[in-house]
C-alpha positions as CSV (number, residue, x, y, z in Angstrom):
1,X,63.0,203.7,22.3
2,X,66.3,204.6,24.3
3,X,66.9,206.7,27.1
4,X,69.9,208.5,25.8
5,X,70.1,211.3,28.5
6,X,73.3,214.6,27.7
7,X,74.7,215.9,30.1
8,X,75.8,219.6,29.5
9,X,79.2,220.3,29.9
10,X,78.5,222.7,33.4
11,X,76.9,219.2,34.9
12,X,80.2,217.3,33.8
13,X,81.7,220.0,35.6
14,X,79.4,219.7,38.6
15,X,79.5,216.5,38.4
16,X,83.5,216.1,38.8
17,X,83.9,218.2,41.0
18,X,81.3,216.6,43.2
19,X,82.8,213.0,42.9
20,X,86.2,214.8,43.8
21,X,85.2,216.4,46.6
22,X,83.3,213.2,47.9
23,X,86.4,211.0,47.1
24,X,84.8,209.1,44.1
25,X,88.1,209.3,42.0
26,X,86.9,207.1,39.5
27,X,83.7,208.9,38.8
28,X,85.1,212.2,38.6
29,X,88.1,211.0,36.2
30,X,85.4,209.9,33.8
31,X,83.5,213.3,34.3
32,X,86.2,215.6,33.9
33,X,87.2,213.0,30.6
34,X,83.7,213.1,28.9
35,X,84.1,217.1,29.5
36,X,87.6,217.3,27.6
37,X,86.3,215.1,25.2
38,X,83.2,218.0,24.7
39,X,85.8,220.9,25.2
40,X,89.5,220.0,24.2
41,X,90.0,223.6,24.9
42,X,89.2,223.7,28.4
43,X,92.8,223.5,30.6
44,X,91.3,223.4,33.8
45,X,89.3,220.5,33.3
46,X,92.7,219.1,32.5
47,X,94.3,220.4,35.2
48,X,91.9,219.0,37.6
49,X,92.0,215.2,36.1
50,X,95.9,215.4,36.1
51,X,95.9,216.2,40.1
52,X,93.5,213.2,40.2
53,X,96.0,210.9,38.2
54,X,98.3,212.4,40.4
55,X,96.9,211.3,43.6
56,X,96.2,208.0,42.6
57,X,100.2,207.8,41.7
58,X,99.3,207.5,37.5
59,X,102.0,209.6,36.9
60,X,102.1,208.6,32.8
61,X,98.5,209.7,32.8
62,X,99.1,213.0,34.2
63,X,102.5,213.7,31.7
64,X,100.4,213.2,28.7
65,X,97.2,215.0,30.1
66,X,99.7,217.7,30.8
67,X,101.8,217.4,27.2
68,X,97.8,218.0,26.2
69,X,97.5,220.8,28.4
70,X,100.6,223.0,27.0
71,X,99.8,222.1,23.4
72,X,96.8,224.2,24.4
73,X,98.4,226.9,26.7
74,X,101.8,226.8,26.3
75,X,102.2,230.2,28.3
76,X,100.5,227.9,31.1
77,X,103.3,227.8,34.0
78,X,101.6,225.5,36.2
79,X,101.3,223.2,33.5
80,X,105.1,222.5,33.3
81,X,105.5,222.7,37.1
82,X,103.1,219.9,37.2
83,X,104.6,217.7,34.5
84,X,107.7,218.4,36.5
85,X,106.8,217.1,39.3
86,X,105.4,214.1,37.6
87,X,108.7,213.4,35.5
88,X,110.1,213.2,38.4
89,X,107.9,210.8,40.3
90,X,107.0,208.3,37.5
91,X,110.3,207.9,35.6
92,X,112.5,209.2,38.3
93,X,113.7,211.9,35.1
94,X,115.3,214.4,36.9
95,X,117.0,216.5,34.0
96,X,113.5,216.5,32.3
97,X,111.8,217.6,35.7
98,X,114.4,220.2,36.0
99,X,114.0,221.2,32.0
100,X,109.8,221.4,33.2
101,X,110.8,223.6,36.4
102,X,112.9,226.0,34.2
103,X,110.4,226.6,32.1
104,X,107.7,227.2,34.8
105,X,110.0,230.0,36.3
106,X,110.8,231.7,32.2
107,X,106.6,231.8,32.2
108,X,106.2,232.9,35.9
109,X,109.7,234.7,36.7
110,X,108.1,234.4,40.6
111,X,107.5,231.1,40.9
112,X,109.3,230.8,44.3
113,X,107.8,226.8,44.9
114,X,109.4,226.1,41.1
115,X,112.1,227.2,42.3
116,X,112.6,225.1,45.4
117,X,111.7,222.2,43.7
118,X,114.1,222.8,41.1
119,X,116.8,223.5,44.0
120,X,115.3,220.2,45.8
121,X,116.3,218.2,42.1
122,X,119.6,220.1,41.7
123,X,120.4,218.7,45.8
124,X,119.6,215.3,44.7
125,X,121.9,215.0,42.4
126,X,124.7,216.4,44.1
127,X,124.8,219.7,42.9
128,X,124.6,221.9,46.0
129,X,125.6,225.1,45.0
130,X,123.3,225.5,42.4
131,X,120.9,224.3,44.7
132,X,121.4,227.1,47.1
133,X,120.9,229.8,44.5
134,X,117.3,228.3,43.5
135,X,116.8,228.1,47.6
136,X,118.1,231.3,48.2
137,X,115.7,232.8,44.8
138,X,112.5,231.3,46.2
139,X,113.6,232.7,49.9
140,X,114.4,236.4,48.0
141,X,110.7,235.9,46.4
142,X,108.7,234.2,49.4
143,X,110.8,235.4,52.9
144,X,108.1,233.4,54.8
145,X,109.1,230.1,53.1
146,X,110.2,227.9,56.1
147,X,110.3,224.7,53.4
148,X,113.2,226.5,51.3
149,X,115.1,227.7,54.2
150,X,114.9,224.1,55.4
151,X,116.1,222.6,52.3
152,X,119.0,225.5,52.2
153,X,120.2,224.6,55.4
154,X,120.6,221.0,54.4
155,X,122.2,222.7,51.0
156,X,124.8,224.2,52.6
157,X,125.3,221.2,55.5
158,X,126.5,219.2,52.5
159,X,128.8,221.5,51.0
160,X,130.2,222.0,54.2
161,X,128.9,220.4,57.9
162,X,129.7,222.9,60.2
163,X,128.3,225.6,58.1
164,X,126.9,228.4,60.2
165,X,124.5,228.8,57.5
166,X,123.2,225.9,57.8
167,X,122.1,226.1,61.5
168,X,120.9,229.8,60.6
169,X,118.7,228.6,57.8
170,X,117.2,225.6,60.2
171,X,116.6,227.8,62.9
172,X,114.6,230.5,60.7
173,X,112.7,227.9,59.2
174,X,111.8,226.4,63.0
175,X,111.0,229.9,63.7
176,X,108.5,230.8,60.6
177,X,106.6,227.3,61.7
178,X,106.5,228.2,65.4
179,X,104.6,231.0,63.8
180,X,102.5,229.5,62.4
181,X,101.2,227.2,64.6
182,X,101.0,229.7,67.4
C-alpha cells in the first residue's frame, strides 16, 4: 500500500509562499513548480518563482519562466519589465533589455520605473540624451522619484560637467529623501 498524499493547488500556494517568506528558497521553487505544472495558466505562480530565480542570481531560469509567462499574458507588462531586467543581468543584453523595457511602457504607457531603467540602459551605453528623456518621462509621471532625478543629474553631468541641471536634479533628489526619512 503507498502513501501517495495530493496536495491541492491552494496548499502549493500556501505552501510557497510559506517557504518564501521563511527563506526556504528551494522548497518554495519546487512548490510554486509542482503548482505551474497543475496550472500552466496561472502567471502569478510564475511570477513569484521567477523573483525567486531572481534572487538566487538564476537569471536564465527567470528569462524562460518569463518567455512562459508572456506566451500566456502577453498584455502582462511586468512580465517584460522583469525579463528586462534579467536580460540585462544574465547575459549583460542590453538592446534586448531595452527591447523588454519598451515594450513594458507600449502595455503600461505609465510605467515611470520602466522607464528609468530603460534611461539607466540608454546611460550605459553612452547615449545620454536619450537617457534624459526616459529620466525626465518617469520624473513627468512619478514627481516624487528621487532615483530618476539622481540618475538625470548624472545624465546631464556627462553631456556636459558643469551643467546646472545636473546639480538641480541632485539636489531635488537629496531633498525628496530627506523627506523621506524625516
Amino acid at each position: 500500500m503507498t502513501n501517495d498524499t495530493m496536495i491541492s493547488k491552494d496548499g502549493l500556494l500556501e505552501i510557497g509562499s510559506s517557504a518564501v517568506a521563511s527563506g526556504n528558497y528551494d522548497i518554495a521553487i519546487t512548490a510554486f513548480h509542482s503548482f505551474i505544472l497543475s496550472d500552466s495558466k496561472c502567471v502569478e505562480a510564475n511570477d513569484i518563482r521567477d523573483m525567486i530565480y531572481k534572487y538566487y542570481d538564476n537569471y536564465g531560469e527567470a528569462i524562460r519562466d518569463f518567455d512562459s509567462a508572456i506566451e500566456l499574458k502577453p498584455e502582462s507588462s511586468a512580465a517584460y519589465y522583469n525579463r528586462a531586467c534579467a536580460y540585462r543581468k544574465d547575459v549583460d543584453d542590453i538592446q534586448q533589455a531595452i527591447r523588454n523595457f519598451t515594450k513594458a511602457i507600449e502595455l503600461r504607457s505609465g510605467y515611470a520605473e520602466a522607464y528609468n531603467n530603460r534611461g539607466d540602459l540608454y546611460g550605459y551605453i553612452g547615449d545620454y540624451r536619450q537617457a534624459i528623456v526616459d529620466f525626465t518621462k518617469a520624473i513627468e509621471l512619478k514627481p516624487d522619484y528621487a532615483l530618476a532625478y539622481v540618475n538625470r543629474g548624472i545624465a546631464y553631468a556627462r553631456l556636459d560637467n558643469k551643467s546646472l541641471l545636473s546639480n538641480a536634479d541632485i539636489k531635488k533628489a537629496v531633498s525628496l529623501w530627506q523627506d523621506l526619512v524625516i
